[in-house]
Steps between C-alpha positions, in 0.01 A plus 500: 500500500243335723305399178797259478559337816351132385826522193704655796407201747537272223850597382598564849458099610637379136791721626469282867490160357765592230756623780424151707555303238852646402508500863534087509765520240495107451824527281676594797354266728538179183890644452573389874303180457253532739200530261230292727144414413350749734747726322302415203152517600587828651638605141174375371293702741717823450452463137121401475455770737644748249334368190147583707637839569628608121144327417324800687734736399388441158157483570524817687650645164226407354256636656651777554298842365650625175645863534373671231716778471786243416322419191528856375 
């Protein structure tokens, strides 16, 4: 398992961001009307933030060693 722990690490913050994104939950805060521009740029951050995480994630998977026995 320790051969893993970059794909671990990687998933493990996609996870992170994910959760503080949903976290924000800007439908909530837009159905009460109080959807401000640092509400906004904080959705922006939140997001970006998570795009650069899934982006490692996947870049993790790709480097990721093969397991052979799978392919037999």
């Amino acid at each position: 398992m320790a051969e893993h722990h970059v794909l671990l690490d990687a998933f493990a913050d996609a996870r992170r961001t994910w959760d503080e994104l949903v976290g924000l939950q800007p439908g909530v805060v837009a159905g009460s009307g109080n959807l401000t521009e640092a509400g906004l740029v904080e959705l922006e951050r939140r997001v970006e933030a998570h795009r650069m995480a899934v982006d490692v994630l996947a870049d993790a998977l790709e480097t990721e060693p093969q397991d052979l026995s799978a392919d037999r």
